[in-house]
ROTIVO-109230 format. One record per atom (N, C-alpha, C): x, y, z; residue in one letter. Coordinates in steps of 0.001 Angstrom, whole numbers. Layout:
N
<x = X, y = Y, z = Z, resn = A> $
...
//
This chain:
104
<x = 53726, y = 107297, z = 8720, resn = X> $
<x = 54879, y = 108145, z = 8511, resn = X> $
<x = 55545, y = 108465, z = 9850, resn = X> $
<x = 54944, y = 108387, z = 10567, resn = X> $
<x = 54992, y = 108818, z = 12298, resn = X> $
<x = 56103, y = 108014, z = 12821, resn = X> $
<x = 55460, y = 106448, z = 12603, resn = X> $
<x = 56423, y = 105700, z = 12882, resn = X> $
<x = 57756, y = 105281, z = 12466, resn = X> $
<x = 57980, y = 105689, z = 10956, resn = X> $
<x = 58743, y = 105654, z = 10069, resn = X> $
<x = 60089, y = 106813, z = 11019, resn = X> $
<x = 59785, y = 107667, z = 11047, resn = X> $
<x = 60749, y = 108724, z = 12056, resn = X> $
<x = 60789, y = 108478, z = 12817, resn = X> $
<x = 60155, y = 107592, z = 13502, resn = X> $
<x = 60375, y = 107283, z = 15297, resn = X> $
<x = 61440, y = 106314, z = 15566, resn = X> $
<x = 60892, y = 105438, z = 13919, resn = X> $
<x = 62066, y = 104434, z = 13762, resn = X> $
<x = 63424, y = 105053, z = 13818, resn = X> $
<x = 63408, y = 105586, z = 12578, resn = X> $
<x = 64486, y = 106499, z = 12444, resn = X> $
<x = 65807, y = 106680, z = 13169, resn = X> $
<x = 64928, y = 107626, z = 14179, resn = X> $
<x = 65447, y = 108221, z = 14958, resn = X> $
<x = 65628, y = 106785, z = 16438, resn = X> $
<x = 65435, y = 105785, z = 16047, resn = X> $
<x = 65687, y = 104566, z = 17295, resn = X> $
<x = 67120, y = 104356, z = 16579, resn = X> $
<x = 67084, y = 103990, z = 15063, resn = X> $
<x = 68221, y = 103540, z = 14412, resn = X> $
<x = 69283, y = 104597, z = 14475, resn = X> $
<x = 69313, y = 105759, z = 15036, resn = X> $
<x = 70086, y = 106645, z = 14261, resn = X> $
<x = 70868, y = 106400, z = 16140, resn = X> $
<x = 69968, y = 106223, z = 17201, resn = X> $
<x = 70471, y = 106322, z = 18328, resn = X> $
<x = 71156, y = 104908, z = 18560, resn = X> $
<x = 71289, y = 103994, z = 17947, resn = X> $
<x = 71571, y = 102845, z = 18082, resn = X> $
<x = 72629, y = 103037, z = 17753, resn = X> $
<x = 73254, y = 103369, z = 16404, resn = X> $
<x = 74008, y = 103085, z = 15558, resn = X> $
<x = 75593, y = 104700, z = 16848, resn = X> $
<x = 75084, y = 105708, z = 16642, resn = X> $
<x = 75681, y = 106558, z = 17987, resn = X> $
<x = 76162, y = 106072, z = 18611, resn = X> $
<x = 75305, y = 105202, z = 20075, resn = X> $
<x = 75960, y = 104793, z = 20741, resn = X> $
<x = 76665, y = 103394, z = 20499, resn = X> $
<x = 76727, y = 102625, z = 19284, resn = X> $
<x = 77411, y = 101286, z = 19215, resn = X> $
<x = 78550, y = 101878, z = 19256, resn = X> $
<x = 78618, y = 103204, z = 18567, resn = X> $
<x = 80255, y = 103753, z = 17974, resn = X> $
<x = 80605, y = 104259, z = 18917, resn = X> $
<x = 79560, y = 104777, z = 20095, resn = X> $
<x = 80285, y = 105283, z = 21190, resn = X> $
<x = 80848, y = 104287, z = 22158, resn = X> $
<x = 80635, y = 103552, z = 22373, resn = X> $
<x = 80708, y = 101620, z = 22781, resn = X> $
<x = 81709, y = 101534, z = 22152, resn = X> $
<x = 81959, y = 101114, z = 21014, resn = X> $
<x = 83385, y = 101107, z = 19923, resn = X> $
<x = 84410, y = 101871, z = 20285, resn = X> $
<x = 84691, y = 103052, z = 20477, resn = X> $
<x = 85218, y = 103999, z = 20557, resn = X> $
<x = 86100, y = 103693, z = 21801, resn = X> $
<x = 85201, y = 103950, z = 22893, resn = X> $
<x = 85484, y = 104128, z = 24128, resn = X> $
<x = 85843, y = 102763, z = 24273, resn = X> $
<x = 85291, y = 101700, z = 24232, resn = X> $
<x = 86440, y = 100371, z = 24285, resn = X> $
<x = 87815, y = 100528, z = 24062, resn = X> $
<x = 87946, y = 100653, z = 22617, resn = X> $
<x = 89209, y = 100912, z = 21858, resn = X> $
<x = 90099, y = 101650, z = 22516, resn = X> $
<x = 89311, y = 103087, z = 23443, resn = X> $
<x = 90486, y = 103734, z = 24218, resn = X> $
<x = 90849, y = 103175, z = 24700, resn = X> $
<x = 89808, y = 102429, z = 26082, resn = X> $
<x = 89929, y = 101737, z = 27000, resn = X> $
<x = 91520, y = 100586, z = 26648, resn = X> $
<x = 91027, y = 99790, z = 25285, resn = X> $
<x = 92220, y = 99232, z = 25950, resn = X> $
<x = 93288, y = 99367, z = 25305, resn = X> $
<x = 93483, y = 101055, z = 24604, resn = X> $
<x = 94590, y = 101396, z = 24227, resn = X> $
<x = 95277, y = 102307, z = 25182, resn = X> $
<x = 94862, y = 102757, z = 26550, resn = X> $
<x = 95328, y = 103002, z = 27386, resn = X> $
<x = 95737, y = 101763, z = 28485, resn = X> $
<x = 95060, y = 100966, z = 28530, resn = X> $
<x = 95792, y = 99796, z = 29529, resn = X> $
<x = 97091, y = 99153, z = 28728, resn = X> $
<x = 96813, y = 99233, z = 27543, resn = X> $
<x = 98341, y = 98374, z = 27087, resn = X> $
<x = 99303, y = 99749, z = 26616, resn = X> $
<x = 99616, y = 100927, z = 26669, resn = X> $
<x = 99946, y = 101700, z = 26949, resn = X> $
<x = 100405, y = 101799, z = 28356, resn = X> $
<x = 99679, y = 101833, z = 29616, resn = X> $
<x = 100398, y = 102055, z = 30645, resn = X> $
<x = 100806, y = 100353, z = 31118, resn = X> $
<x = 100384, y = 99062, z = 31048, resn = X> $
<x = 101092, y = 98417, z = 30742, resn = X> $
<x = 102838, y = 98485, z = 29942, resn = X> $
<x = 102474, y = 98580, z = 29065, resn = X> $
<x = 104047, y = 98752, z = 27876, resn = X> $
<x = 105066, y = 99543, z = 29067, resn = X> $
<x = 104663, y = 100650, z = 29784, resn = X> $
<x = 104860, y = 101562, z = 30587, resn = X> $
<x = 105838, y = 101401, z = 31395, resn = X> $
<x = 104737, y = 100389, z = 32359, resn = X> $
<x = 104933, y = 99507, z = 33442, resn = X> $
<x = 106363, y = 98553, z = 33225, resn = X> $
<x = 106466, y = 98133, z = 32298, resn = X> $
<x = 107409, y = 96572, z = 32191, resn = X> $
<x = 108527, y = 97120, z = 31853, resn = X> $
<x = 109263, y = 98389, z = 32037, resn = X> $
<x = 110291, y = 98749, z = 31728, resn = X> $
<x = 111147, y = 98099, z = 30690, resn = X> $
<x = 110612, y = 98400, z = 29469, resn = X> $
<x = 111665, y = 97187, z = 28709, resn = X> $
<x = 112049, y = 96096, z = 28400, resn = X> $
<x = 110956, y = 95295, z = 28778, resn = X> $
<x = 111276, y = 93616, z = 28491, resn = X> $
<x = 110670, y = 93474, z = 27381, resn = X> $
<x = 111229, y = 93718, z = 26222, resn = X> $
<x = 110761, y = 93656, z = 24746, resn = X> $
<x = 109651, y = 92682, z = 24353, resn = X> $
<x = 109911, y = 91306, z = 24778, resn = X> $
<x = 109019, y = 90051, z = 24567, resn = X> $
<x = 107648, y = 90251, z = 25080, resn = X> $
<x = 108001, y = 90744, z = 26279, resn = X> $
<x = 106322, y = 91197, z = 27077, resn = X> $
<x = 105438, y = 92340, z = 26619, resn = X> $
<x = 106233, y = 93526, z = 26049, resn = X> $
<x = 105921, y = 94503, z = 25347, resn = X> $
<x = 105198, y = 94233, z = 24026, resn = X> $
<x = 106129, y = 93088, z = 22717, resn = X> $
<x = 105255, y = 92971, z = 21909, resn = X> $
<x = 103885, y = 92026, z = 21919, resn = X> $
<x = 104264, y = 91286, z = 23300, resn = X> $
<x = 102978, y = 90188, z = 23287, resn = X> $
<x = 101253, y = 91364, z = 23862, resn = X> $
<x = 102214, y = 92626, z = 24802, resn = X> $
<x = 101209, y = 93684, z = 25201, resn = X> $
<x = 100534, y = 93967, z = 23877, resn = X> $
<x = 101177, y = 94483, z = 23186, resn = X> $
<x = 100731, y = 95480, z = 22442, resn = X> $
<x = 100390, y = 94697, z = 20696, resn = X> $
<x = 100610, y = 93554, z = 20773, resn = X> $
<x = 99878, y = 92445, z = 19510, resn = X> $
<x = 98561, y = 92001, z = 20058, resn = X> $
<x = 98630, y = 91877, z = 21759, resn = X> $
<x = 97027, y = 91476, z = 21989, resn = X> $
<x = 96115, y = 92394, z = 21787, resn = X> $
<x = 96643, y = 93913, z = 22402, resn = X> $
<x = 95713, y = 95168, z = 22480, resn = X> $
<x = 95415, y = 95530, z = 20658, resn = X> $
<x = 96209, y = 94937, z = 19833, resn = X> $
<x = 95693, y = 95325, z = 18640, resn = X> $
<x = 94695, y = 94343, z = 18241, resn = X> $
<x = 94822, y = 93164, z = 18435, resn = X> $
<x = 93827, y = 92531, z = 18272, resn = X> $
<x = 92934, y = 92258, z = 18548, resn = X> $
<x = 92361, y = 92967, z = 20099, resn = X> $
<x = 91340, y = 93271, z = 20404, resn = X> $
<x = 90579, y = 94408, z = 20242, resn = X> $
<x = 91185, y = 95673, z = 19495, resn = X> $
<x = 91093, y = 96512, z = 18876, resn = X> $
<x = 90049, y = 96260, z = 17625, resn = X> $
<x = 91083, y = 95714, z = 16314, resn = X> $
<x = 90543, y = 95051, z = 15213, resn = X> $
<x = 89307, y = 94193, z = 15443, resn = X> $
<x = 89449, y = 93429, z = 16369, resn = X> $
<x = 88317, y = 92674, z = 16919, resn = X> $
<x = 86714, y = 93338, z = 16618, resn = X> $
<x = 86858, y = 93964, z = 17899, resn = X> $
<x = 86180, y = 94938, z = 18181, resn = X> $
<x = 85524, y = 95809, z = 17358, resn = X> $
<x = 86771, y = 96410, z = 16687, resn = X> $
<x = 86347, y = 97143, z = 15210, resn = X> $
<x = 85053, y = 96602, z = 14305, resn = X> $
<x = 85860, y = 95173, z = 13875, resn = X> $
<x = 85536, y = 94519, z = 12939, resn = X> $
<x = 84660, y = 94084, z = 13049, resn = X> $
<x = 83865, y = 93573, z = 13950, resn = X> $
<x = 82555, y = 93388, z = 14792, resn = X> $
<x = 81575, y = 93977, z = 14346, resn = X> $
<x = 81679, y = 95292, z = 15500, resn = X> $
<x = 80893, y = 96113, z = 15343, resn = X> $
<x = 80799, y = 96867, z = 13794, resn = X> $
<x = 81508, y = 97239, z = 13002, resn = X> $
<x = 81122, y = 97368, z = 11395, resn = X> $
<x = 80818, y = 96379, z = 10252, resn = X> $
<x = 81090, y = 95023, z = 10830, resn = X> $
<x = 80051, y = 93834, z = 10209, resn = X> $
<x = 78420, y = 93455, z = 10817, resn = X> $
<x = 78470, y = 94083, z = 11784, resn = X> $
<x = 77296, y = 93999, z = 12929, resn = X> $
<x = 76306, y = 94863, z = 12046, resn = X> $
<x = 76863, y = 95969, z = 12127, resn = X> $
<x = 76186, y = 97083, z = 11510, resn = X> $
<x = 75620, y = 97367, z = 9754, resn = X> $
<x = 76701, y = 96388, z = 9177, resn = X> $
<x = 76415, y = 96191, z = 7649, resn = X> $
<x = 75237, y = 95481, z = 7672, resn = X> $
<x = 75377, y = 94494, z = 8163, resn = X> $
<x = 74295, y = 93415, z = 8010, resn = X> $
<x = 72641, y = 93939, z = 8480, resn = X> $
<x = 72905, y = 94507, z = 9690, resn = X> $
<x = 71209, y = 95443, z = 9856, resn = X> $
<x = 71283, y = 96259, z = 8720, resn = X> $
<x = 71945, y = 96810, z = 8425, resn = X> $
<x = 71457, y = 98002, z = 7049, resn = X> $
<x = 71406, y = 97254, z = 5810, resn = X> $
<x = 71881, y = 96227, z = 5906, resn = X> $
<x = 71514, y = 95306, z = 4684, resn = X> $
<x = 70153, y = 94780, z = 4840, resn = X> $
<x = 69649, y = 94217, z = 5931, resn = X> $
<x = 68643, y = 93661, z = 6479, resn = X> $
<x = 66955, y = 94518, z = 6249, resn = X> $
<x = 67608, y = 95884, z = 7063, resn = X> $
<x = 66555, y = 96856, z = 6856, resn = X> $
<x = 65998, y = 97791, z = 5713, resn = X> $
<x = 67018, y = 97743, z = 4494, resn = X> $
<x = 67113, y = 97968, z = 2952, resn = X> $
<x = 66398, y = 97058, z = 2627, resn = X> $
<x = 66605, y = 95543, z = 3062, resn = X> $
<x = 65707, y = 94466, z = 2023, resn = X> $
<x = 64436, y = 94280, z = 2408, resn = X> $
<x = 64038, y = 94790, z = 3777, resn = X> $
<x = 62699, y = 94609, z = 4625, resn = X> $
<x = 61951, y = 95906, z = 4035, resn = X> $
<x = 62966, y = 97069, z = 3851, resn = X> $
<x = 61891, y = 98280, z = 3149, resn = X> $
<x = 61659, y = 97919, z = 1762, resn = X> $
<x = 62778, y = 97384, z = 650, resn = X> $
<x = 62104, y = 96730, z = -426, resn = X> $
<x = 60841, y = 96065, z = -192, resn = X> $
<x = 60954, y = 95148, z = 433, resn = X> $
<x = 60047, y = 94215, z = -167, resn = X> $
<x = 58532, y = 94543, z = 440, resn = X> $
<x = 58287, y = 95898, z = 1242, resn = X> $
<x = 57407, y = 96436, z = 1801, resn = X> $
<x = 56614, y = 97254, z = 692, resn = X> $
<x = 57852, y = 98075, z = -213, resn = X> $
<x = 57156, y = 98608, z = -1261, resn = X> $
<x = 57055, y = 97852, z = -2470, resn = X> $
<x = 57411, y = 96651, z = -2747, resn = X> $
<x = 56877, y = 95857, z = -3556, resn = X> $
<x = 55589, y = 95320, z = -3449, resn = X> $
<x = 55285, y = 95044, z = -1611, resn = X> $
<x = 53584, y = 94459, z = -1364, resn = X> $
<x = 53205, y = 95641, z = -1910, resn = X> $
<x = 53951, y = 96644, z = -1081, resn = X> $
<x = 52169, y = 98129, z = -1392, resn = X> $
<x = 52052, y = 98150, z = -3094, resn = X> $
<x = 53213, y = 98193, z = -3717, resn = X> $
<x = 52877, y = 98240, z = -5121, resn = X> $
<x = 52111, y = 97207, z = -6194, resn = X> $
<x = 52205, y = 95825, z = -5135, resn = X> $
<x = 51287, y = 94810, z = -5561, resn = X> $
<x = 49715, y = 95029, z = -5533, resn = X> $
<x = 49850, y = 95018, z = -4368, resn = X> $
<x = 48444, y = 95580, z = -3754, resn = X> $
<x = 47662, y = 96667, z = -4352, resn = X> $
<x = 48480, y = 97748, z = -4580, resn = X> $
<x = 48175, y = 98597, z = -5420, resn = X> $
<x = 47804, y = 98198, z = -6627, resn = X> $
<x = 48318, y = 97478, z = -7306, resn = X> $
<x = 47678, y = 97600, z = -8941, resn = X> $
<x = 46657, y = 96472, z = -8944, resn = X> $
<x = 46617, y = 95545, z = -7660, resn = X> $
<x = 45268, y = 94610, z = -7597, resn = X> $
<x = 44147, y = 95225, z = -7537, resn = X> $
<x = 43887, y = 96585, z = -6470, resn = X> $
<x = 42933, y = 97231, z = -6565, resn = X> $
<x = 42082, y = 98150, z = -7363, resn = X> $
<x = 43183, y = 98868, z = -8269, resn = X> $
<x = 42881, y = 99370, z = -9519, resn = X> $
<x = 41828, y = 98574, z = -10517, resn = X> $
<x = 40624, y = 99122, z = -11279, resn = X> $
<x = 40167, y = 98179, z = -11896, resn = X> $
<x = 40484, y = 98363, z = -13104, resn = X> $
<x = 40684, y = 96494, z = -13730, resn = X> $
<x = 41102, y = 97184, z = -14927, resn = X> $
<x = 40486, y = 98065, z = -16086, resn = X> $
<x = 40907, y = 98539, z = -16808, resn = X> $
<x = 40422, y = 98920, z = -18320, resn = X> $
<x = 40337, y = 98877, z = -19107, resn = X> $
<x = 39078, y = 98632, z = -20373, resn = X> $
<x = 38896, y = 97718, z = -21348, resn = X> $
<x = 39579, y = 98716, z = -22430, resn = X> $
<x = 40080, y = 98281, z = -23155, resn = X> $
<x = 41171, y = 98889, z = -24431, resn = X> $
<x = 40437, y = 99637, z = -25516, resn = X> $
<x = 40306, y = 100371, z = -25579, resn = X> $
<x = 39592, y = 101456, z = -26540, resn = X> $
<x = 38608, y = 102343, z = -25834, resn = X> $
<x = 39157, y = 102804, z = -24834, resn = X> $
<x = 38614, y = 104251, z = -24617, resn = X> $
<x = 37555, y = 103863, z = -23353, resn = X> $
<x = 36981, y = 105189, z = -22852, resn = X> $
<x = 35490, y = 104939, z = -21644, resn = X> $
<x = 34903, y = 105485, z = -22916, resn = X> $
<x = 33487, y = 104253, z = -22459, resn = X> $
<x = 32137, y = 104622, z = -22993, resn = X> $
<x = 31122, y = 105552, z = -22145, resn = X> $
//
């Protein structure tokens, strides 16, 4: 059980800082193409090529990291299934059986 929370609490710090990683990227380069855009006083063409890349490295990014993240929680859902399927196997192997009409 010990380990079960230790886990836990590894996954819970993982998943924090990916988004803090996420996050802070995303500022990151929504402030450079921001003071870029800034910078170029108006040359429309350069502006939308700024600010179509910074979205798409945005989305990128995004999209990544919340397919990244589906897939371990998909992963670690099917690894705890099939953990309590052994114990529950295991379990009723050890049980002995019982003959049908009652203890003598």
């Amino acid at each position: 059980m010990a380990k079960a929370v230790q886990g836990d609490g590894v996954e819970l710090a993982r998943a924090r800082y990916g988004l803090l990683a996420v996050v802070s990227s995303n500022l990151a380069i929504a402030v450079v193409a921001l003071v870029g855009v800034w910078r170029l006083d108006g040359d429309k063409s350069v502006i939308v090529g700024v600010l179509t890349a910074a979205f798409t490295a945005v989305s990128s990014m995004t999209t990544a990291y919340l397919g990244i993240k589906a897939v371990s929680n998909t992963a670690k859902s099917l690894a705890l299934d099939e953990s309590r399927r052994r114990r529950e196997a295991e379990a009723r192997a050890t049980v002995p059986a019982q003959e049908p009409g009652g203890v003598s």
